[in-house]
C-alpha positions as CSV (number, residue, x, y, z in Angstrom):
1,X,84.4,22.3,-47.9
2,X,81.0,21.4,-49.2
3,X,81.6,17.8,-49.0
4,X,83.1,17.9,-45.5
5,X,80.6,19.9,-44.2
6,X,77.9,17.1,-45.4
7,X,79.6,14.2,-44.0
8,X,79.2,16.0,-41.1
9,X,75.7,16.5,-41.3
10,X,74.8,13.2,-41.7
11,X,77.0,12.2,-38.6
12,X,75.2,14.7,-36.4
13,X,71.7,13.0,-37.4
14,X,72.7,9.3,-37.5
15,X,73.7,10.1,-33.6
16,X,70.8,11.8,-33.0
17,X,68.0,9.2,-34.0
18,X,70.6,6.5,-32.2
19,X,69.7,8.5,-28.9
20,X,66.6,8.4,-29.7
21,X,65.8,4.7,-30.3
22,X,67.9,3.9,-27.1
23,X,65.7,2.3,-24.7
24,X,65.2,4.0,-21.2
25,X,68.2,3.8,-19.0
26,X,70.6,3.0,-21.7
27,X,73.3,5.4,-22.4
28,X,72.2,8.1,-24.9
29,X,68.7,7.6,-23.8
30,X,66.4,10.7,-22.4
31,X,66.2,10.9,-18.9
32,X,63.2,10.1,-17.6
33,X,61.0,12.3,-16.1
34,X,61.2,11.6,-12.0
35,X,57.8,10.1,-11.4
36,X,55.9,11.8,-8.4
37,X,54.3,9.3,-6.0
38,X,50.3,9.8,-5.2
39,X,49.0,10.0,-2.1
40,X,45.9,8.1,-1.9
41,X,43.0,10.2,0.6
42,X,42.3,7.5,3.0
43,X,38.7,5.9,2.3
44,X,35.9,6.4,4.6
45,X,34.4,3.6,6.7
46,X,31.6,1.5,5.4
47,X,28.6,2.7,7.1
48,X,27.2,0.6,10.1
49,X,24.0,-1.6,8.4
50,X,20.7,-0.3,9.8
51,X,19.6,-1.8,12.6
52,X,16.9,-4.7,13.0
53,X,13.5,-3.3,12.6
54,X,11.8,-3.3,16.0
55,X,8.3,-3.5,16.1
56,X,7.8,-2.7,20.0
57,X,10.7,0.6,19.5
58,X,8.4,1.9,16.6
59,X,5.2,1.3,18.1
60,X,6.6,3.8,20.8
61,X,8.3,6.2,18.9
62,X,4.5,6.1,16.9
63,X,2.7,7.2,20.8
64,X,5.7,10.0,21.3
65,X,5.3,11.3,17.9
66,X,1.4,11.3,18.7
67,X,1.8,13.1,21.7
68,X,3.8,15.7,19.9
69,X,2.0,19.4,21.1
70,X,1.8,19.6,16.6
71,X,0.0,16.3,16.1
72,X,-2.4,15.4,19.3
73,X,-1.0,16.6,22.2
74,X,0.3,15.4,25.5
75,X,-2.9,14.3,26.3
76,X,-3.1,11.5,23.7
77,X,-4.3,8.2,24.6
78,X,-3.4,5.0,22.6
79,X,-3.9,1.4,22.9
80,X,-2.5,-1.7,20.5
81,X,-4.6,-4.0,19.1
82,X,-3.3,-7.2,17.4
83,X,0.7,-6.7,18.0
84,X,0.8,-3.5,15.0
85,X,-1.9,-1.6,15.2
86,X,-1.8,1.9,17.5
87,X,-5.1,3.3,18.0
88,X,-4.3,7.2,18.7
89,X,-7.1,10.0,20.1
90,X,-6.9,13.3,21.9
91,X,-8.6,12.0,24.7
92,X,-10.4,8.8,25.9
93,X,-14.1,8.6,25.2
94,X,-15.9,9.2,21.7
95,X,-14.3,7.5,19.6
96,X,-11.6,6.2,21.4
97,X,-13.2,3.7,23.1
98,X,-15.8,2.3,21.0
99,X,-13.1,2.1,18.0
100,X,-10.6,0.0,20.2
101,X,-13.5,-2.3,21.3
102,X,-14.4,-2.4,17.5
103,X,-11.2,-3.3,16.3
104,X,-10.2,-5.7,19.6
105,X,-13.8,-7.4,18.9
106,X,-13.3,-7.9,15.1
107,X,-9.2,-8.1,14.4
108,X,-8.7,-11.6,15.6
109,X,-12.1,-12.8,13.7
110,X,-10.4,-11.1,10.0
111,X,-6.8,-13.2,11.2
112,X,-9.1,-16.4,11.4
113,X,-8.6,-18.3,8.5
114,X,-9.4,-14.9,6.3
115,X,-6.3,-13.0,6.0
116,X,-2.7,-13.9,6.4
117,X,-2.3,-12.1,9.8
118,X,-1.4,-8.5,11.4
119,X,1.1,-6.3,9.4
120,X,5.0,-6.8,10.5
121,X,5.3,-3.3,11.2
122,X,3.5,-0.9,13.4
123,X,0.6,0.7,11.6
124,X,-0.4,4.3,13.9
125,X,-4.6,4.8,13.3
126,X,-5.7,8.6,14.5
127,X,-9.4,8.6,15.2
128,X,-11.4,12.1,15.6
129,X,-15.1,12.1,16.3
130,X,-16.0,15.2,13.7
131,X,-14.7,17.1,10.5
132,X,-13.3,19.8,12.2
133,X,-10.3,18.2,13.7
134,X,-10.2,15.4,10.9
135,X,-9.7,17.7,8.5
136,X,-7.6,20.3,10.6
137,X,-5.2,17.9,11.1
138,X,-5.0,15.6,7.4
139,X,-4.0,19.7,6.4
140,X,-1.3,20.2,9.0
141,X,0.1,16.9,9.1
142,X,0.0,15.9,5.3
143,X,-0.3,20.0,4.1
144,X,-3.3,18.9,1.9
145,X,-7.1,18.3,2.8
146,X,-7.5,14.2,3.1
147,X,-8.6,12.4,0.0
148,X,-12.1,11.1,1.8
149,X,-14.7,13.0,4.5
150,X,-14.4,9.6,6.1
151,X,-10.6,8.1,6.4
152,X,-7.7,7.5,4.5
153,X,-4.7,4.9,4.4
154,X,-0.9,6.5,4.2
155,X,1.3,3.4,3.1
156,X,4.3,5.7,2.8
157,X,3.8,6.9,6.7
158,X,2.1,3.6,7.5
159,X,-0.7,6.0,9.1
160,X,-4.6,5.8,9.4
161,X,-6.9,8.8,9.6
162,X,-10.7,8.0,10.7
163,X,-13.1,10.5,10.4
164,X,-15.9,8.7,13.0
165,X,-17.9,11.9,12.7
166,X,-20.1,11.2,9.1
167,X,-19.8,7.2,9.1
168,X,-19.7,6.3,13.0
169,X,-17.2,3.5,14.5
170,X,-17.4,1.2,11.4
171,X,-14.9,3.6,9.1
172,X,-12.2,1.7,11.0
173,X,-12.8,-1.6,9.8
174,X,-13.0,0.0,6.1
175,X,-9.4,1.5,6.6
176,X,-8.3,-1.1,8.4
177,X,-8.9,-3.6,5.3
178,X,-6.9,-1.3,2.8
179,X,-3.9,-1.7,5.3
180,X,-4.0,-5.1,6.2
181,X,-5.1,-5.9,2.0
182,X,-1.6,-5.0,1.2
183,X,-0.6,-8.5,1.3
184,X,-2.5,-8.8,-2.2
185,X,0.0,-5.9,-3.4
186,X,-2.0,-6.6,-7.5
187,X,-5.8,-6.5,-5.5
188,X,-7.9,-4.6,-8.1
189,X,-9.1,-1.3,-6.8
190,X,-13.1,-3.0,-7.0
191,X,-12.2,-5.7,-4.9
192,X,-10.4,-3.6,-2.4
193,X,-13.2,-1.4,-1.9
194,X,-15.7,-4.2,-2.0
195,X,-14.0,-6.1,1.0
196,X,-13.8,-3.0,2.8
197,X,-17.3,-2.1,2.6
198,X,-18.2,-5.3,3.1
199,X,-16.8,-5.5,6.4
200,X,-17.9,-1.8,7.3
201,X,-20.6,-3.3,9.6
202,X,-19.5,-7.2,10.6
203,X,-22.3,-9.5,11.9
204,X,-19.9,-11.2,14.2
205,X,-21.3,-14.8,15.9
206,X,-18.3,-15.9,17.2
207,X,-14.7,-14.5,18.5
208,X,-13.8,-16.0,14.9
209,X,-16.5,-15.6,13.2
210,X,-17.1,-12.4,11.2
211,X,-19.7,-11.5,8.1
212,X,-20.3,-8.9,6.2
213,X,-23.4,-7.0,7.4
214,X,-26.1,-5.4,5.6
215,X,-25.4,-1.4,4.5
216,X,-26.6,1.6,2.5
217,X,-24.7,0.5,-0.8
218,X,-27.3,-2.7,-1.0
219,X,-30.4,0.0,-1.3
220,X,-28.1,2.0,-3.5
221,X,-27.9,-1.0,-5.5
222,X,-31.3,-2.1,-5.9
223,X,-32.1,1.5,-7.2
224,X,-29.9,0.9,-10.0
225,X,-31.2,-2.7,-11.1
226,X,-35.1,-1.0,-11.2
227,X,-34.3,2.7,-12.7
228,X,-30.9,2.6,-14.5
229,X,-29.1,5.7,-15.2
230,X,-25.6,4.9,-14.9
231,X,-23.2,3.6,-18.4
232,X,-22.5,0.7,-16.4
233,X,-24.3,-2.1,-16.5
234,X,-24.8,-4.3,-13.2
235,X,-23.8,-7.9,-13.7
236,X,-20.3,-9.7,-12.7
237,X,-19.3,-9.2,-16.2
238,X,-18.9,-6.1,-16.3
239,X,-17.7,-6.0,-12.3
240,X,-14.7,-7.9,-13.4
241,X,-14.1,-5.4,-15.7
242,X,-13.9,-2.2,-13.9
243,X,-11.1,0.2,-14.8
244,X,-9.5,2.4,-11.9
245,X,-10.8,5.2,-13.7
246,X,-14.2,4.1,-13.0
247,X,-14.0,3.3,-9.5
248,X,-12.8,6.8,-8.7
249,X,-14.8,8.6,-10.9
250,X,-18.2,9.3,-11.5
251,X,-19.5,5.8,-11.4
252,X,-17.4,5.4,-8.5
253,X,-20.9,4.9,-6.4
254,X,-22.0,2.3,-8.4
255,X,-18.7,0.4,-8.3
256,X,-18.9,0.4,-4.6
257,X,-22.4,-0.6,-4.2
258,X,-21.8,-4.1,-7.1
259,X,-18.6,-4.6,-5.3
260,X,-20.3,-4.7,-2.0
261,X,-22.8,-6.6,-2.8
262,X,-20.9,-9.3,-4.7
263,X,-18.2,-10.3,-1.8
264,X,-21.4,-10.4,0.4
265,X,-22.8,-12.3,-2.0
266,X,-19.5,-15.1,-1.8
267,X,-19.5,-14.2,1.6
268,X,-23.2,-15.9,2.0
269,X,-22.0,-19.6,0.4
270,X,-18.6,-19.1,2.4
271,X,-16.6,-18.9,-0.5
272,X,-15.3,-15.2,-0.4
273,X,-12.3,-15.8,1.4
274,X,-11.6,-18.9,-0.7
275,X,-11.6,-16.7,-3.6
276,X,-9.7,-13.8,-2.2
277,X,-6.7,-16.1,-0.8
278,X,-6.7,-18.4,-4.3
279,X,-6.6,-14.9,-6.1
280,X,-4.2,-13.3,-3.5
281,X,-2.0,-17.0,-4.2
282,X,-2.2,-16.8,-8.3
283,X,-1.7,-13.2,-8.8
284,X,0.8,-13.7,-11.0
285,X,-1.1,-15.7,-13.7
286,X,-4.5,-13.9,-13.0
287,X,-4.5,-10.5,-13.0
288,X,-8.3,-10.1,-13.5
289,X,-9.7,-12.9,-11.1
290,X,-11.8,-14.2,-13.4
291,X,-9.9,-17.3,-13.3
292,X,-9.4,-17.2,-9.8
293,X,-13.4,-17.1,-9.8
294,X,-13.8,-20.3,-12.3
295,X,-11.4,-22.6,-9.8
296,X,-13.3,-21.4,-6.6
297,X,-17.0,-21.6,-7.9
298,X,-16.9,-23.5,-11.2
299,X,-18.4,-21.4,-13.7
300,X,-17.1,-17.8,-15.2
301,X,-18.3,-14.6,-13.3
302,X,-20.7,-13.7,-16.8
303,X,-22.3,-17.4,-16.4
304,X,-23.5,-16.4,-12.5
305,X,-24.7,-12.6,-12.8
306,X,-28.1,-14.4,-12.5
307,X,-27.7,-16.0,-9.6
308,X,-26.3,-13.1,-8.1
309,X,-29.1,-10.5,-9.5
310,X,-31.3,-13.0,-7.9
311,X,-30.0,-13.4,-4.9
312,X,-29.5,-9.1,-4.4
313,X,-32.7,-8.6,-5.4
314,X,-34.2,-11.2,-2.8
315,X,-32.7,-8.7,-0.6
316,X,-29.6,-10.5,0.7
């Protein structure tokens, strides 16, 4: 009968949503499903930490790599000069030898009171005496011509190239500055280059005594204060000024030649070091130096372009 038959309806459903709401386990409830266990893949091992850096290990890995038949050849002499520096060459003589007396002779003097000391890591220096095999090997060893005819510093590779051929023994002591000069990591491109021409060829009285010597940029120089012709004008103003662009561009002559002149200049009263290592110290407030300058000689760098004019122009 109708009525019956919806009684029993509603019976069937009333059970069924009972089931439903029963919790898990209960009777009426759904079995659950049976839950599969995961195996978990078994983690690799930490890696072992890198070993200690080793100066002595590197500098000899540095004279096996040099004496690789692709780089100089079993032949290769090498000698270390101030605990991190390898002096590489194909064979003893020109330049070998003159460049390690160079550097044994001025190294200790530019660790005397000057700069903070030798580099913690090995730093490998490959001389050649020509263009030939300067340039034959900046393109096999770096796949690219080298960005000077005279030398250029790797900081990635930690590696010097010296072309002795055009500039003679003293392009050492230039590349040499731009490595050890990394302890001023925020150094102004000017002042890197002036220190390093500076230093190009040292008057040296002492074992610890070194000065910059007179060079070709001072002439350079003094043809620029009587016949102008470059958009820079030559005074410390506009020295502290210089933009990289600048000192690798078309002015980068003139750049060189102030710079130059200026740290001989401090060099001369024995204040260039105090300015390079108050600078070096207060990098992080003084990103010009001009403040830096004030401290260490009392006046701003625009008050003393006189003086210095003067003192170029009395020639040095």
């Amino acid at each position: 009968m109708p009525g019956d038959r919806n009684a029993a309806v509603r019976v069937f459903f009333a059970a069924l949503l009972t089931a439903c709401a029963a919790p898990s386990g209960q009777p009426g409830a759904p079995a659950e499903e049976a839950s599969t266990p995961q195996t978990q893949a078994p983690s690799s091992p930490p890696a072992p930490p890198a070993p200690p850096y080793d100066l002595a290990t590197d500098l000899a890995s540095r004279v096996a790599d040099a004496r690789f038949p692709a780089v100089l050849g079993p032949g290769a002499v090498s000698a270390v000069v101030s605990s991190s520096f390898l002096l590489v060459a194909a064979h003893k003589g020109w330049p070998f030898d003159a460049e390690v007396a160079l550097a044994q002779r001025s190294l200790p003097a530019m660790f005397h009171d000057r700069f903070f000391g030798p580099p913690d890591r090995a730093i490998t220096v490959f001389l050649f005496p020509s263009d030939d095999p300067y340039v034959e090997f900046c393109v096999r060893r770096y796949g690219a011509a080298c960005t000077s005819d005279y030398g250029q510093y790797d900081t990635v590779r930690r590696e010097i190239v010296v072309n002795a051929g055009p500039g003679g023994p003293t392009t050492l002591l230039h590349e040499l500055v731009h490595a050890i000069g990394t302890e001023f990591p925020t150094m102004p491109d000017w002042f890197e280059e002036g220190l390093a021409t500076a230093f190009e060829i040292p008057v040296q009285s002492g074992p610890y005594e070194i000065h910059s010597g007179p060079n070709k940029r001072h002439q350079m120089l003094l043809g620029e204060i009587r016949n102008p012709t470059s958009e820079l004008t030559v005074s410390l103003d506009q020295l502290f000024a210089v933009t990289r662009a600048e000192v690798r561009g078309a002015t980068e002559w003139l750049v060189y030649a102030m710079s130059n002149d200026f740290c001989a200049w401090l060099d001369s009263q024995h204040k260039l070091w105090p300015f390079y290592r108050f600078w070096r110290d207060h990098a992080d407030r003084d990103r010009t130096g001009r403040w830096s300058f004030e401290k260490v000689m009392g006046q701003r760098p625009e008050a003393m372009t006189d003086a210095w004019l003067t003192w170029v122009q009395r020639g040095r």
